[in-house]
C-alpha positions in Angstrom: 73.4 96.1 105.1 71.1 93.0 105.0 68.9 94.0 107.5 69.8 91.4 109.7 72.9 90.3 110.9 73.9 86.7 110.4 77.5 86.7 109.1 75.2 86.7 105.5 77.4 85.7 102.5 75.0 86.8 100.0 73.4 90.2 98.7 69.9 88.6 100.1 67.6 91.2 101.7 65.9 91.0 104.4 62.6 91.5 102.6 64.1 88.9 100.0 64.4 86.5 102.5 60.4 87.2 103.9 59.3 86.9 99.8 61.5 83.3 99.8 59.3 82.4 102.8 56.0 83.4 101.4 56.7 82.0 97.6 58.6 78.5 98.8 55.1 78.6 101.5 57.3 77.6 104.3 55.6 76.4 107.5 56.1 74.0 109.8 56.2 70.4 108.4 57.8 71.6 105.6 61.9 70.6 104.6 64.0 72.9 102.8 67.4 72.7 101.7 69.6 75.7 102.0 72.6 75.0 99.2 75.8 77.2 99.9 74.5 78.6 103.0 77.6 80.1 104.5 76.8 80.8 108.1 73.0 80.6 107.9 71.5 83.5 106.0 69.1 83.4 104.9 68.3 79.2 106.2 67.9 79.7 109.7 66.1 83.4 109.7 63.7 80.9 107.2 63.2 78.4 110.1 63.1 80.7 112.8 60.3 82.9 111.3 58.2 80.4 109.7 58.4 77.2 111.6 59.9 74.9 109.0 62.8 72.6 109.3 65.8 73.4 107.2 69.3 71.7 106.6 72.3 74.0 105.6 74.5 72.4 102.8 78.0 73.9 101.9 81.6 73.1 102.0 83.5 75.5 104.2 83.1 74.1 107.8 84.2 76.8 109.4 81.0 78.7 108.0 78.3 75.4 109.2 80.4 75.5 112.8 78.8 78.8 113.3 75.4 78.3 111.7 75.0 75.4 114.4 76.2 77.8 116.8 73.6 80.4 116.0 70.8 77.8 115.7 71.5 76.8 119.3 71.3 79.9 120.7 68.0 80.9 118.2 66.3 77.5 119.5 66.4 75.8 116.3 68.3 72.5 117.3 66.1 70.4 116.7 64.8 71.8 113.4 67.8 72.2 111.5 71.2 70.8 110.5 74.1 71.0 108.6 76.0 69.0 106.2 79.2 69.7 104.5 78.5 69.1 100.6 79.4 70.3 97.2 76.2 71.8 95.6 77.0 69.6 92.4 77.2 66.6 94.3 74.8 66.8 97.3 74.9 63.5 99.6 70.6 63.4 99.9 68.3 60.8 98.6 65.9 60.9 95.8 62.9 63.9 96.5 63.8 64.0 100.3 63.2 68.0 100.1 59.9 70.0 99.9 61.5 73.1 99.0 65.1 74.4 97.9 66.7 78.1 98.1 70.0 79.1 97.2 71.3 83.1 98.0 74.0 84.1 94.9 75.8 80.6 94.9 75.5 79.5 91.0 77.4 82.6 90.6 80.5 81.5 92.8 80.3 78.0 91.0 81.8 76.6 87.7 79.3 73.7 87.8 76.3 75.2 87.2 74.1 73.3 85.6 75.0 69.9 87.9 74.4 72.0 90.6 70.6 72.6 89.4 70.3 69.0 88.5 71.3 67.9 92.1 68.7 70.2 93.2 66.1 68.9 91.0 67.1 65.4 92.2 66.7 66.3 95.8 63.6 67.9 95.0 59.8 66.2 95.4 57.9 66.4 91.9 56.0 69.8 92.3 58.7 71.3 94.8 59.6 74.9 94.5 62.9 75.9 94.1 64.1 80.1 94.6 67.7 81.2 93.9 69.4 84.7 93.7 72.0 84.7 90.8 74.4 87.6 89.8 75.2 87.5 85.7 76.6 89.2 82.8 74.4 91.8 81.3 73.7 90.6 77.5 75.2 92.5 74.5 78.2 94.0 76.3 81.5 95.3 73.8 84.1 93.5 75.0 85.4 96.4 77.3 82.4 96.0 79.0 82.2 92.7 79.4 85.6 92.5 81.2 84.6 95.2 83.4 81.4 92.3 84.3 84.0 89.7 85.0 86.9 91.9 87.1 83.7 93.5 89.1 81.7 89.8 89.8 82.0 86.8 91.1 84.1 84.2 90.8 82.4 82.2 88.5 80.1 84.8 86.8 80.1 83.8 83.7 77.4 81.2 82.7 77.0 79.3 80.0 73.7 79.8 79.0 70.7 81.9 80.3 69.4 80.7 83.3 65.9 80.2 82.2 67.8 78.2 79.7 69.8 76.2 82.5 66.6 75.2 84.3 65.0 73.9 81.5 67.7 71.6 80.8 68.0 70.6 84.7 64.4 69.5 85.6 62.6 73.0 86.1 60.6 74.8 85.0 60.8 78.7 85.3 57.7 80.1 86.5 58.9 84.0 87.2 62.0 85.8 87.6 62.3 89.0 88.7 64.9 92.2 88.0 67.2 93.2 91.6 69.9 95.0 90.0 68.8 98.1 91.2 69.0 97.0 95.1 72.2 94.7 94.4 73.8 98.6 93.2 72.3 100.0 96.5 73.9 97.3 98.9 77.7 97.5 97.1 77.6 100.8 97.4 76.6 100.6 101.2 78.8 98.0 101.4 81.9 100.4 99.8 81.0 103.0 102.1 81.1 100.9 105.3 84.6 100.0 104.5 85.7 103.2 104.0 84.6 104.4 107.5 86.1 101.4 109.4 89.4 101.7 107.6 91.5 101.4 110.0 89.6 99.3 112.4 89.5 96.4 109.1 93.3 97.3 108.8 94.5 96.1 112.4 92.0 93.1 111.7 92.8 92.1 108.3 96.1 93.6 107.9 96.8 96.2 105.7 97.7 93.9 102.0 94.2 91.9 102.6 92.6 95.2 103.7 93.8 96.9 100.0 92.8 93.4 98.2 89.2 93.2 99.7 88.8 96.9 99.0 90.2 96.5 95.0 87.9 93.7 94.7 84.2 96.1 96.6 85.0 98.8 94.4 85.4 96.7 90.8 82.0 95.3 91.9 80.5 98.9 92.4 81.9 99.9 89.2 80.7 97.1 87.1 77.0 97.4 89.2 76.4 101.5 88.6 77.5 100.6 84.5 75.0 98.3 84.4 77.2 95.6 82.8 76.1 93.3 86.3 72.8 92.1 86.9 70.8 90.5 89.5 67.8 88.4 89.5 65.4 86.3 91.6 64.3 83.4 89.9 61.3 80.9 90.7 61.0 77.6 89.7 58.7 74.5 89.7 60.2 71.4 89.6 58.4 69.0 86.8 57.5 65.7 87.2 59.8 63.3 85.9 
């Protein structure tokens, strides 16, 4: 669906993931912090294709287990690690990163705003930071709106607008770009893979958590083809301070 497969636990693109690599300038030399990144995607495809060193932040450790697994195997050892942290409370010293990326995580967080404070922290004065977000589309009826919140995220609700949020954290927005259209695309693929692997998924996940899961895909698809979901890239600078 992603384009490549690494266990990814974001809507992140392939071609997403080559634009983070090309707008962060990643090379080698260069540090970047992954926050929430799951099993690796998009922080290690980052390090393998660009040379950079990159450490994986997120809580589940089951998730970093196989990350490390994947970056021993890719050849990444000694360019990458992993650290089990809470995006709002990240265990790194003052500006110890030259670049920051996060895939659809301030979306699956309540602490929003800590979280891009504790990036901005981590951050050198004039790093780049790009992020992925899923949000409420503005002006909804309240129907609509509770369509939004049964078809996103756990934590989709924000409260403020992001450029908003970033302002207030350290950053400062310097483009942000409309994805909706290719989030739509991938739930729908995403819908339809399902579907065909029915009953493969139901002898794996059983067939109450095989119902749940596909309650929860096709709330998302509804709430993406009405347009009350959107999707965004965002890239910021971070400010001197």
């Amino acid at each position: 669906m992603l384009g490549c497969d690494y266990g990814g636990t974001s809507a992140t693109t392939r071609s997403e993931a080559d634009r983070i690599a090309s707008r962060l300038a990643l090379r080698p030399g260069v540090h970047l912090l992954e926050v929430g990144a799951g099993s690796g995607w998009p922080g290690l495809y980052l390090a393998k294709s660009t040379g950079c060193e990159v450490t994986l932040a997120d809580v589940p450790l089951a998730g970093l287990r196989v990350a490390m697994e994947r970056a021993s195997a890719d050849g990444l050892a000694s360019r990458s690690a992993a650290v089990a942290a809470d995006g709002a409370k990240l265990p790194f010293r003052d500006r110890a990163f030259d670049a920051v990326s996060h895939s659809d995580v301030l979306c699956c967080m309540p602490e929003k705003l800590e979280m891009l404070r504790e990036c901005r922290r981590v951050a050198h004065d004039g790093a780049r930071m790009e992020f992925s977000v899923i949000s409420i589309a503005p002006n909804l009826s309240d129907a609509e709106r509770r369509i939004a919140i049964d078809g996103g995220p756990s934590f989709v609700e924000a409260p403020d607008d992001y450029g908003a949020l970033l302002a207030q954290s350290g950053w400062r927005l310097v483009e942000r770009t409309d994805v909706t259209a290719a989030l739509g695309q991938a739930v729908r693929r995403l819908v339809e893979g399902t579907i065909e692997r029915t009953d493969a998924l139901t002898d794996v996940l059983g067939a109450e958590e095989f119902a749940e899961r596909m309650e929860r895909r096709r709330a998302a698809l509804a709430a993406t083809e009405r347009g009350v979901l959107t999707r965004e890239l965002f890239l910021a600078l971070a400010d001197a301070s």
